[in-house]
C-alpha positions in Angstrom: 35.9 19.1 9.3 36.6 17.3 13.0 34.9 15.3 15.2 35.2 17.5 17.6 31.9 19.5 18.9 31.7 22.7 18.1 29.4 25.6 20.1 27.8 26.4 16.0 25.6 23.8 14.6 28.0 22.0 12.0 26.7 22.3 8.6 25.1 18.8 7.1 23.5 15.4 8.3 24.8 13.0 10.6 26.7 10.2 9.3 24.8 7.3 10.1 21.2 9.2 8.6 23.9 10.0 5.2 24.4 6.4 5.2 20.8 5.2 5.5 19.7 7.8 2.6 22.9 5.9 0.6 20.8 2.5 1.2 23.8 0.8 3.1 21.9 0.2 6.3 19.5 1.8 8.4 20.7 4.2 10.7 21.1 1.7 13.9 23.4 -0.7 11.7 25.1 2.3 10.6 26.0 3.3 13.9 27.2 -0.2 14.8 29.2 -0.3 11.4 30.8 2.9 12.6 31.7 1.6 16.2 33.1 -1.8 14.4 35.7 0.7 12.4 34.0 0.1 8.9 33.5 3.4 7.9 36.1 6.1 6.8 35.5 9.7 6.2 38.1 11.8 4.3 40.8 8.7 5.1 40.1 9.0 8.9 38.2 5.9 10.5 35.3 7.2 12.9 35.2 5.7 16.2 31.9 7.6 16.8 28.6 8.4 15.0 28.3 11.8 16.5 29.8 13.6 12.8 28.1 15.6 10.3 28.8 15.0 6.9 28.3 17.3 3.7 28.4 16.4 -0.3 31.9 17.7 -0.1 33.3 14.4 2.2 34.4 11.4 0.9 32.8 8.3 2.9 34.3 5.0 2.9 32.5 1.7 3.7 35.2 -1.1 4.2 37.5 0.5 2.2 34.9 1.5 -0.8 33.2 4.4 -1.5 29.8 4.6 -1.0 27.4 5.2 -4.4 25.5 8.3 -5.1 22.7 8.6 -3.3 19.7 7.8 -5.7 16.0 8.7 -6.3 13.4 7.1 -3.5 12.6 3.8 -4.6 10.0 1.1 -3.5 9.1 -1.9 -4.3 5.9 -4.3 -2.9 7.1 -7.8 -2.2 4.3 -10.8 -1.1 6.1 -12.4 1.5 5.6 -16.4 1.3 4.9 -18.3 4.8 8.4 -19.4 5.8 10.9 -16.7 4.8 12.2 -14.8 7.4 12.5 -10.6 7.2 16.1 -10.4 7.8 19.3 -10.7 5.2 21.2 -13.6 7.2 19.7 -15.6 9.5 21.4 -17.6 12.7 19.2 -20.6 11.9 20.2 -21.1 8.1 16.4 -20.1 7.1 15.5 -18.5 4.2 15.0 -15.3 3.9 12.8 -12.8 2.0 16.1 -12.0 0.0 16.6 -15.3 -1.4 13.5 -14.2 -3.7 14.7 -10.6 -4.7 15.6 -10.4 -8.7 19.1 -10.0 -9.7 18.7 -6.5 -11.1 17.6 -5.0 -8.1 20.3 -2.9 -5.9 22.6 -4.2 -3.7 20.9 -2.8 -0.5 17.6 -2.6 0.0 15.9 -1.9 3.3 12.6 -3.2 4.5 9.7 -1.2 5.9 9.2 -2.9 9.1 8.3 -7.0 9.5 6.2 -9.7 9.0 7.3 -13.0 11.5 8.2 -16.3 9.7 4.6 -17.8 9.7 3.0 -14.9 8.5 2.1 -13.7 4.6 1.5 -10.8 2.9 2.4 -7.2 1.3 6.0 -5.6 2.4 7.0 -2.8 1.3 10.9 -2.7 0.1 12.9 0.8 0.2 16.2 1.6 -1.5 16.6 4.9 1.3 16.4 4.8 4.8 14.8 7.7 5.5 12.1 6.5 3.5 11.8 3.2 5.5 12.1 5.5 8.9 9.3 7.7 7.5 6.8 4.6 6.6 7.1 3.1 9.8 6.7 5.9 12.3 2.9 5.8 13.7 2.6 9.5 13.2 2.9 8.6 9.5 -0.8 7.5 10.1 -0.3 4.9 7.6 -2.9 1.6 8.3 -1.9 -1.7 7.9 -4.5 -4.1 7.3 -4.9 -7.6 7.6 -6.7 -10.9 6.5 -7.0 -12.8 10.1 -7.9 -16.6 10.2 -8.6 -17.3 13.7 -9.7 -20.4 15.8 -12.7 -20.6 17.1 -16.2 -19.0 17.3 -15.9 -15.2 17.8 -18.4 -12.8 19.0 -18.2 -9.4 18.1 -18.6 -8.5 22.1 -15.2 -10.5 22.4 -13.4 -8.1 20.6 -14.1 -5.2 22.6 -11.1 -5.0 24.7 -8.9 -4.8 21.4 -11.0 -2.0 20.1 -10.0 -0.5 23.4 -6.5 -1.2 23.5 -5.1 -3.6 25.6 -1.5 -3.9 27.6 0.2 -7.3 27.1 3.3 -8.9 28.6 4.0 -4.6 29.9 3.3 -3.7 26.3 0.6 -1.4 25.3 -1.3 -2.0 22.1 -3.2 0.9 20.5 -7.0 0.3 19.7 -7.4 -2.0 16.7 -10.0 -1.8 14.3 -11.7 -5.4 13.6 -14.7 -6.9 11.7 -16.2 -9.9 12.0 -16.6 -11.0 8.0 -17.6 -14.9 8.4 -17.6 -18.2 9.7 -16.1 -21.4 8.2 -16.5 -24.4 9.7 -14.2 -23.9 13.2 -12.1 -21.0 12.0 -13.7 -17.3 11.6 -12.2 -14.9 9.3 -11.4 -11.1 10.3 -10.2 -8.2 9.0 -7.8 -6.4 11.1 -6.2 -2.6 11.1 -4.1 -0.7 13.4 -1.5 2.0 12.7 1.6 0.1 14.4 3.3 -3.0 13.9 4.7 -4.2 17.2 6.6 -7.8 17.1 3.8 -10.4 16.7 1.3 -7.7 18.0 -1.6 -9.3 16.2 -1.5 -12.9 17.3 -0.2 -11.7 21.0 -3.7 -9.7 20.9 -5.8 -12.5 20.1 -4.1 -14.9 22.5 -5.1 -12.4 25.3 -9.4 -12.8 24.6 -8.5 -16.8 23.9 -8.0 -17.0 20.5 -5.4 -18.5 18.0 -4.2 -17.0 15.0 -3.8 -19.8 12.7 -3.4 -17.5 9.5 -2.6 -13.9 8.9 -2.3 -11.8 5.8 -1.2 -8.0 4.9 -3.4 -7.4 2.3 -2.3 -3.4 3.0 0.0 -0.7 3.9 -1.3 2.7 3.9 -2.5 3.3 0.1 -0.6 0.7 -1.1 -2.3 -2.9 -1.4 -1.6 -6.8 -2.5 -4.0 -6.9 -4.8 -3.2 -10.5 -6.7 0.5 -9.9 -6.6 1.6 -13.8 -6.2 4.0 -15.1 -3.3 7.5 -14.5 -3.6 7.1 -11.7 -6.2 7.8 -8.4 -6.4 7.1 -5.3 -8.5 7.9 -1.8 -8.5 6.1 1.1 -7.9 6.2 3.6 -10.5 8.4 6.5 -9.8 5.0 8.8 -10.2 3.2 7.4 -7.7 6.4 7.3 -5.4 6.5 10.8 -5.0 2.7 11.7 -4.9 2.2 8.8 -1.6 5.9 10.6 -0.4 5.3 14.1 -1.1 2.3 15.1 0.8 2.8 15.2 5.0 1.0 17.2 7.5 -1.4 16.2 10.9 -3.9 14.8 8.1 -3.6 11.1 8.0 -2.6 10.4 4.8 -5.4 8.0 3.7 -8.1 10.9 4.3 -6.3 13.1 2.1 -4.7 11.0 -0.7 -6.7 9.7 -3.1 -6.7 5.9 -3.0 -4.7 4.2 -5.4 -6.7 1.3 -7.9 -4.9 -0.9 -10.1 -6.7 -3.7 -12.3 -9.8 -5.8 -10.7 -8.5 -9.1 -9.1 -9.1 -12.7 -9.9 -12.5 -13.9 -8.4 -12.8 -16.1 -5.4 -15.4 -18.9 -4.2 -17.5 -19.2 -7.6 -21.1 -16.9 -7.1 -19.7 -15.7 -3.6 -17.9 -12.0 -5.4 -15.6 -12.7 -2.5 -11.9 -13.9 -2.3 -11.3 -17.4 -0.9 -9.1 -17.5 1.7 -10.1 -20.8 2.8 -7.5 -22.3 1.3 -3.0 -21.0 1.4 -2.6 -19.5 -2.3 -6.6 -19.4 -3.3 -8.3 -16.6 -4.1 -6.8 -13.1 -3.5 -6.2 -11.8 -0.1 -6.5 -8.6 -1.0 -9.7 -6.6 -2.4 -10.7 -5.1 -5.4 -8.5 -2.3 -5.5 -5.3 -4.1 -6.6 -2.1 -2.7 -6.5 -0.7 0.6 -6.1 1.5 0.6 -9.3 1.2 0.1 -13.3 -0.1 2.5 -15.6 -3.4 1.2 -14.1 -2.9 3.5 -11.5 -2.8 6.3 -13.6 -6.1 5.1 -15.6 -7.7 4.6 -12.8 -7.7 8.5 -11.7 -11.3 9.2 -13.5 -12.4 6.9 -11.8 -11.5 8.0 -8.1 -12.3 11.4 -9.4 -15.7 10.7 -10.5 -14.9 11.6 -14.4 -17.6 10.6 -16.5 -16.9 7.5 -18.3 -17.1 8.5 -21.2 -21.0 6.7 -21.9 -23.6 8.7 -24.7 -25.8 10.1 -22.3 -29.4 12.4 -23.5 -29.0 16.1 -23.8 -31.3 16.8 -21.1 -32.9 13.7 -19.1 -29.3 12.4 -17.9 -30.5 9.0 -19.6 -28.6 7.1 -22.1 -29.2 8.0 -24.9 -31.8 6.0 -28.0 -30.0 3.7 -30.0 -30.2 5.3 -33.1 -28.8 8.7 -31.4 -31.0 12.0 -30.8 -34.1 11.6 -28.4 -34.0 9.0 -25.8 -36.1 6.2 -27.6 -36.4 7.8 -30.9 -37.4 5.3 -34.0 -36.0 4.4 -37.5 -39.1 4.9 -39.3 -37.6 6.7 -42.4 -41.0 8.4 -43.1 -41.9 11.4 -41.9 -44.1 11.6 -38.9 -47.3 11.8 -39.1 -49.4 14.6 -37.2 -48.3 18.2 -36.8 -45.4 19.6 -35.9 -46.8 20.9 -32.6 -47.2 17.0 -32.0 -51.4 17.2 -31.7 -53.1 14.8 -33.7 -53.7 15.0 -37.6 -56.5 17.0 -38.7 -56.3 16.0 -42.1 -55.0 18.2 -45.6 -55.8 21.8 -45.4 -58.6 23.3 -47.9 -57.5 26.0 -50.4 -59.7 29.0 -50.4 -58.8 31.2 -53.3 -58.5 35.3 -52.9 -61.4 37.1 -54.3 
């Protein structure tokens, strides 16, 4: 092996993608990790990402070997208002990792960001090229949102969102948004799009005149809050992992994945069947679905499917059937019925007539 270029495509990966797939650091740190000397292949220091590696070469991070590379991993997280998405920060803040559970690894990656003020579902990756794959837009993977905004909205306001707009030199792909109600001076929203430029959201709505004064991810592709509470985190199951990972193609992946339920959430506003997002930490931001995790995911299968339930139904009239079984409606009489058996009406004992 040598750093030196060769006119045959060398065999393996490139460093830096070996060491994101290792869950040391996504492939830009990598590279910087590399120029600052830190990593080591086969006892000789790199001085340039531009190296292909195979199973073969010993790789050395600050003088330590770097783990086997394990099986995808993710884990949804519901970030709290006032942690910041990075592992140190300038400021002293605190961060989403000053939440994370002891037993989880060393390095995990997180798939894209949510800014300090905002709240919600973030997905947590052990593999870099799983955190690369989630956040491409070609992934076709929507994020939605729970959008508190100031003011009284029309739905003719939002039209230039729903076209796409250019702010600041930046162009924002259309959004989809819904106008679900108004309370008091604030209206609620529900936001998608399939990108997740810095502060894109509240940057849009500061463009048509309005402030976002709350904003929640209540999803990320097919996999959802539910009532996961703030600063906790649970694992996907290792089953569902590969099913949302293993299917790619032009085909977004929420029209041809079947979505994910988990366990009904809590209620919100009492007689409303709605969440209540009035209020930080009332009622669930997400919807009915849950989360994408548990064995409820698996249970809930016959019921994306459209399985029957399982419900007595009548052999012929697809109604439930009587509640003493057999015919729909039949009765407990514990005599014989009277009448025929043709079901005409009784036409009282038959006469004997004796052979002659």
């Amino acid at each position: 092996m040598t750093q030196d270029q060769s006119p045959k495509t060398p065999a393996g990966d490139r460093i830096a993608k070996v060491l994101s797939r290792a869950g040391v650091a996504s492939r830009r740190d990598a590279e910087r990790m590399i120029e600052a000397g830190r990593v080591s292949v086969n006892g000789q220091v790199l001085t340039s990402p531009a190296l292909n590696v195979t199973d073969r070469d010993r790789i050395e991070v600050d003088g330590k070997p770097i783990a086997e590379k394990e099986p995808e991993r993710i884990w949804l997280y519901h970030k709290p208002v006032g942690r910041v998405t990075t592992h140190r920060d300038e400021k002293n803040r605190s961060t989403i990792f000053d939440d994370l559970p002891e037993d989880m690894p060393k390095h995990v990656l997180t798939v894209g960001r949510l800014d300090l003020n905002s709240e919600g579902l973030l997905l947590l990756t052990n593999d870099g090229e799983v955190k690369r794959k989630l956040e491409l837009p070609s992934t076709g993977w929507v994020r939605k949102y729970k959008v508190r905004v100031n003011g009284r909205p029309t739905e003719e306001r939002f039209a230039p969102l729903r076209r796409g707009i250019t702010v600041d030199g930046e162009k924002f792909a259309p959004m989809t948004i819904s106008l679900d109600r108004q309370q008091g001076a604030n209206a609620w929203l529900t936001v998608s799009l399939k990108e997740g430029k810095n502060r894109e959201i509240r940057r849009a709505m500061a463009e048509i005149d309005l402030t976002v004064n709350r904003l929640i991810r209540v999803a990320y592709g097919p996999f959802q809050l539910g009532d996961l509470k703030a600063g906790k985190v649970e694992e996907v199951r290792r089953r569902v992992v590969r099913d949302q990972l293993g299917l790619e193609g032009a085909v977004p992946p929420e029209e041809r994945r079947k979505p994910v339920r988990q366990r009904k959430t809590s209620p919100g506003r009492p007689g409303s069947g709605k969440p209540d997002y009035s209020r930080p930490n009332q009622g669930n931001p997400g919807n009915s679905a849950g989360r994408t995790s548990g064995r409820a995911a698996e249970r809930s299968a016959d019921f994306v499917s459209g399985k029957p339930s399982g419900k007595s139904f009548g052999k012929s009239t697809g109604k439930p059937a009587g509640k003493f079984g057999g015919k729909p409606g039949g009765k407990p009489t514990g005599q014989k019925p009277s009448g025929n058996r043709s079901g005409g009406p009784s036409k009282g004992p038959r006469k004997f007539t004796p052979k002659r």
